[in-house]
C-alpha positions in Angstrom: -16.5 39.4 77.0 -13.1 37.5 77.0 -10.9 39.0 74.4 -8.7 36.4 72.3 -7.7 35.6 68.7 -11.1 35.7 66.2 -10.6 36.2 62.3 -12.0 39.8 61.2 -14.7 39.5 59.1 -15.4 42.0 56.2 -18.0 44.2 58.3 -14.8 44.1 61.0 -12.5 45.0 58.7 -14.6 48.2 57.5 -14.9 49.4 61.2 -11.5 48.8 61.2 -10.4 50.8 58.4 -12.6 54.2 59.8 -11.1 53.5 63.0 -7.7 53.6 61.6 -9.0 56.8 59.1 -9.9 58.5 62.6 -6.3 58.3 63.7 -7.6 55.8 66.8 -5.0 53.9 69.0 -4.3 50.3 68.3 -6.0 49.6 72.2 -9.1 52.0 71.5 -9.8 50.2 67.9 -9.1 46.2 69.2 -11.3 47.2 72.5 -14.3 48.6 70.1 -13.9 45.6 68.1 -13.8 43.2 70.7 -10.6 41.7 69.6 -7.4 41.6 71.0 -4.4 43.9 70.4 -2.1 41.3 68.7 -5.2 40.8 66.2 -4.9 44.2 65.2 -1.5 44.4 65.2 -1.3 41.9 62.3 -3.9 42.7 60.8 -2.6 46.2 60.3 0.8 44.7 59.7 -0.2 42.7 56.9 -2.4 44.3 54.9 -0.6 48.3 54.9 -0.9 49.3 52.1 1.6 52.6 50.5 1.0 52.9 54.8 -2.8 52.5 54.7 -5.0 50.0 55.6 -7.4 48.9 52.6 -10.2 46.7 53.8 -11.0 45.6 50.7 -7.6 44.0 50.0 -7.3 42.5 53.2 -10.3 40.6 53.1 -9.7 38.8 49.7 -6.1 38.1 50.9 -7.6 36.2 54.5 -9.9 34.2 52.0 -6.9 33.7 50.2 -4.9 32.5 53.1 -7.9 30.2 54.6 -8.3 28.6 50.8 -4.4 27.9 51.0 -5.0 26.2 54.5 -7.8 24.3 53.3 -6.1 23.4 50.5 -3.5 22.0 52.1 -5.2 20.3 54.5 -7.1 18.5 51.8 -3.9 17.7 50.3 -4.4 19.7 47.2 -0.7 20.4 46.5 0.1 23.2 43.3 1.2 20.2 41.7 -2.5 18.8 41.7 -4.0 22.3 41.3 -1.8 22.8 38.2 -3.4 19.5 36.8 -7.1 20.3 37.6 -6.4 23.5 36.0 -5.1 21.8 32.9 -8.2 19.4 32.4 -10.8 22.3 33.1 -9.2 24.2 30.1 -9.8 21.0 28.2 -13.2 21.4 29.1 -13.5 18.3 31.7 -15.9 18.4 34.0 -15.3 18.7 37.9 -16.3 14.7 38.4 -14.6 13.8 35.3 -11.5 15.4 36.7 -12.0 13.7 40.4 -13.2 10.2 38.7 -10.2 10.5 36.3 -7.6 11.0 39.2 -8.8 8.6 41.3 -9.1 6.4 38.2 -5.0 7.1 37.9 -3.9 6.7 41.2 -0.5 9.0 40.6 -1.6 11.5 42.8 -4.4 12.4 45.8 -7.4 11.7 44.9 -9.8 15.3 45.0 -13.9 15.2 45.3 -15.5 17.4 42.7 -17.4 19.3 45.6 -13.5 20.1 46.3 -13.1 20.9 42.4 -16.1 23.6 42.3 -14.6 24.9 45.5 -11.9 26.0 43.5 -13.3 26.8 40.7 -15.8 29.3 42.8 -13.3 30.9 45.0 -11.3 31.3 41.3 -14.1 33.0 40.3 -14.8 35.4 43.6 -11.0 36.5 43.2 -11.0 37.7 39.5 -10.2 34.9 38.0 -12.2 32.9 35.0 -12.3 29.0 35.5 -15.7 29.0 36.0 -16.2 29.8 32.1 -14.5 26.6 31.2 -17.8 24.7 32.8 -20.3 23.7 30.3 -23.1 25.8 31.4 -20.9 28.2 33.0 -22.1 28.2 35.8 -25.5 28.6 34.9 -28.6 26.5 35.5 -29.2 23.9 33.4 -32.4 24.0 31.0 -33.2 20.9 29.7 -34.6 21.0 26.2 -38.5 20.9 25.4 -40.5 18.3 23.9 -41.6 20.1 21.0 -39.0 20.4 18.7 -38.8 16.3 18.9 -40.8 14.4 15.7 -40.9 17.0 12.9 -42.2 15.5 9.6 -43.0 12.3 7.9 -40.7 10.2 6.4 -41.4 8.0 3.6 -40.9 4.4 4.5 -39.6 5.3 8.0 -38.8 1.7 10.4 -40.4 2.6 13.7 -37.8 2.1 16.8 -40.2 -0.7 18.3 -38.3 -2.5 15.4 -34.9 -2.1 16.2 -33.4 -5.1 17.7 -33.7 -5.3 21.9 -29.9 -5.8 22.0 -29.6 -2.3 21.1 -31.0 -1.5 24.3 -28.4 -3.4 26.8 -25.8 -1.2 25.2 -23.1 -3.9 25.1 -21.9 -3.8 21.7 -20.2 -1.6 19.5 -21.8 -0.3 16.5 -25.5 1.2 17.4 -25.2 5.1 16.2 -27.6 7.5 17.4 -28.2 10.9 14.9 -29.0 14.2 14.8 -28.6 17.5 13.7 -27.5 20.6 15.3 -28.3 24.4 13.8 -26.3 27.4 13.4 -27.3 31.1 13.9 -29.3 32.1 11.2 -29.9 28.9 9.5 -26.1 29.2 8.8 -25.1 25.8 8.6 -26.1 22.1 10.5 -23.4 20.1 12.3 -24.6 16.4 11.9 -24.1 14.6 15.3 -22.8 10.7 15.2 -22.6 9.1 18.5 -22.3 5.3 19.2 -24.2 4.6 22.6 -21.8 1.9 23.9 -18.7 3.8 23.7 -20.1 7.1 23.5 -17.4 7.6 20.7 -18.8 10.6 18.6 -18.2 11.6 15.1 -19.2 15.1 14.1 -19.5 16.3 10.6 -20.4 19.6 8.6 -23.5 20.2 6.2 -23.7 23.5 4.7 -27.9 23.5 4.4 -30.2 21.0 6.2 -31.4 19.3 3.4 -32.2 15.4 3.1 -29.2 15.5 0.4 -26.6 17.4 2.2 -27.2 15.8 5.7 -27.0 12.4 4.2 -23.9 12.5 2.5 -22.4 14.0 5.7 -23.5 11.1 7.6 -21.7 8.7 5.1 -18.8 10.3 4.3 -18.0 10.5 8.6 -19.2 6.9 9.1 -17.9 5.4 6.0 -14.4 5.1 7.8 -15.8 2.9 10.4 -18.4 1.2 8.5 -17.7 -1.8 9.9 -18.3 -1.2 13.3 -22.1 0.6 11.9 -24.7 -1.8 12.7 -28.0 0.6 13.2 -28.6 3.8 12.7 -31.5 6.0 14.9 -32.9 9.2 14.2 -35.7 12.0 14.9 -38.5 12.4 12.8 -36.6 15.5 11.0 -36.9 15.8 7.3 -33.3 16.0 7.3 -33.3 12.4 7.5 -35.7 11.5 4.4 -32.5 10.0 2.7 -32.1 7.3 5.3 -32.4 4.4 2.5 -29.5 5.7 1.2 -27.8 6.2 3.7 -28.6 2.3 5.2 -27.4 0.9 2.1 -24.6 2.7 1.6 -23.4 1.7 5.2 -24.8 -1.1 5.5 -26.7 -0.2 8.6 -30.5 -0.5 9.8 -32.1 2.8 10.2 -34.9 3.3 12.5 -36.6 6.5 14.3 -37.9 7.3 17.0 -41.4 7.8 18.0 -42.9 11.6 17.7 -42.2 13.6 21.0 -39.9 10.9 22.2 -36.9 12.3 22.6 -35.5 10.4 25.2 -35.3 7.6 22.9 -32.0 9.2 21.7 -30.9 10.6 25.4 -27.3 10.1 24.3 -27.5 12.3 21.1 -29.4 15.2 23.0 -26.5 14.7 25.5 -23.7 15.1 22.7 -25.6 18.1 21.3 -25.2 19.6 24.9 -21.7 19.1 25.0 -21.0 20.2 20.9 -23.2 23.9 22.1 -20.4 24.3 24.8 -18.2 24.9 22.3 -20.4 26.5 19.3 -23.1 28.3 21.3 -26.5 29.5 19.4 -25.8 32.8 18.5 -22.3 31.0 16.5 -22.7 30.9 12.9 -22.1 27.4 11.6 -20.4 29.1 8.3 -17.9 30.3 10.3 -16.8 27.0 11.5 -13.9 25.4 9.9 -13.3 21.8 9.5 -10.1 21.7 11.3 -12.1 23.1 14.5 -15.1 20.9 14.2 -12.5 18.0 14.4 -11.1 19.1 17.1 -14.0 19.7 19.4 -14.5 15.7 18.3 -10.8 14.9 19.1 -11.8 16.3 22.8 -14.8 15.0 23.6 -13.8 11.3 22.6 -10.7 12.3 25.2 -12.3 13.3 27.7 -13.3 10.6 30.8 -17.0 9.9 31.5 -18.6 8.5 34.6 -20.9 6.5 32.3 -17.4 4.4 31.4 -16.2 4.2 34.6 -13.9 7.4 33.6 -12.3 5.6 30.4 -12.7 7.8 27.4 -14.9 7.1 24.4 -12.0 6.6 21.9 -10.4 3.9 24.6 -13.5 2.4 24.9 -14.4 2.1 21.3 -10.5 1.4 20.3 -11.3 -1.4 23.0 -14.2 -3.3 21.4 -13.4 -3.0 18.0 -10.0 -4.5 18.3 -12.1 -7.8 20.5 -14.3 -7.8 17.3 -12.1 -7.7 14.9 -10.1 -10.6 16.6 -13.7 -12.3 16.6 -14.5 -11.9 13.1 -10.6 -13.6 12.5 -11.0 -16.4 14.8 -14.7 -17.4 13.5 
């Protein structure tokens, strides 16, 4: 067969290296590899290493090379690497990063198929991006229907109740709840998160108690009271103080219906994104206050899809400010 310029492969580059080990001419290895001389020449050029070939070490450097090529043929300068790095370490996720650049317009826009290229081909040469992906890289599980609608709670307000406008999502103010459990009992984070803006509020309570869960939930919503119009929960215990906790706020509470959990899809989405960062072997007592807030700070910062890659403190810094100017003008 014609002989001409084909890239080695790794099973090449192994036949290669015995070859080479065998103390065989540069014409008897590229004529039992079916390549041609000048192949083997830089191939051997290349990739000597204390003047000896290592296959190994060749191979990742070609993939190396072609990911550099492709790179730059997709226009991914280090400039725009060095900024999809950033945001992953931040935690964003590969189509938050592409929606957010395109959203920006400051530099080439990158598909997240383009984004998990990178990330996997940072991964395949040592290197540890992939961990920064929620489910690092893993399959996602999606949570079972059984641990949704524990208990019975005295003069509960069935969600059929709540008002339809809370469905459109259109206005600021209509909190979804729940709680989140530490290793060993060790401590609940209470989860606030308003489904218009997705803005999210997270709060420590050191047991799940009615007592301790509700005082959490108004001393993290108390700041913002005014933009707390309902309130919906699961069927946990934990939320037996909701009376309280409505008048206190001012707020309607409702619940959803037993082993309807999609009736608070956003919150079970939250709690997703809250385990990225405090896993469920991570005891809760361990967690200060200061890092709790911060794992807040960064997912209202961070762009989602759902708001056409605004984040959640833009969006709800957005709509309070057109309320407030509402309430002043009426």
């Amino acid at each position: 067969m014609p002989k001409g310029y084909h890239h080695l492969n790794r099973d090449k580059r192994c036949q290669l290296y015995t070859l080479v080990e065998r103390g065989e001419s540069v014409s008897v290895i590229a004529n039992e590899l079916e390549a041609d001389r000048s192949t083997i020449y830089r191939e051997l050029k290349r990739n000597n290493n204390d003047k000896r070939y290592g296959y190994e070490q060749a191979d990742r450097k070609a993939k190396e090379r072609r990911y550099r090529a492709s790179c730059q043929k997709q226009k991914m300068t280090q400039a725009t690497v060095s900024v999809i790095e950033e945001k992953l370490k931040m935690q964003w996720s590969p189509e938050q990063i592409s929606g957010w650049l395109k959203k920006e317009g400051s530099m080439i826009c990158v598909s997240h198929e383009t984004i998990y290229k990178h990330i996997w081909f940072n991964k395949r040469i040592g290197g540890s991006l992939y961990k920064e992906l929620r489910h690092k890289g893993k399959k996602y599980n999606k949570r079972g229907k059984k641990k949704a609608g524990r208990g019975c709670i005295p003069g509960r307000v069935d969600i059929d109740e709540r008002p339809d406008i809370v469905e459109e999502k259109k206005r600021l103010g209509d909190w979804e709840l729940d709680t989140i459990i530490g290793c060993g009992q060790s401590g609940t984070i209470v989860s606030m998160v308003d489904r218009t803006s997705k803005y999210t509020k997270l709060g420590k309570a050191s047991k799940k108690t009615a007592k301790e869960v509700g005082d959490t939930l108004v001393e993290n919503l108390d700041p913002v009271k005014d933009f707390v119009l309902t309130l919906t929960a699961d069927n946990g215990k934990e939320f037996a103080s909701h009376k309280e906790v409505s008048d206190h706020l001012k707020a309607n509470f409702y619940f959803a219906k037993p082993y309807h959990s999609w009736e608070r899809g956003l919150n079970e989405h939250t709690n997703g994104l809250v385990r990225q960062y405090f896993p469920k072997k991570k005891r809760f007592d361990e967690i200060t206050e200061d890092e709790l807030k911060k794992v807040e700070e960064l997912l209202n910062n961070r762009p989602r899809k759902v708001l056409n890659f605004s984040t959640p403190s833009e969006v709800f810094n957005r709509l309070s400010r057109k309320a407030e100017n509402v309430a002043l003008h009426s």
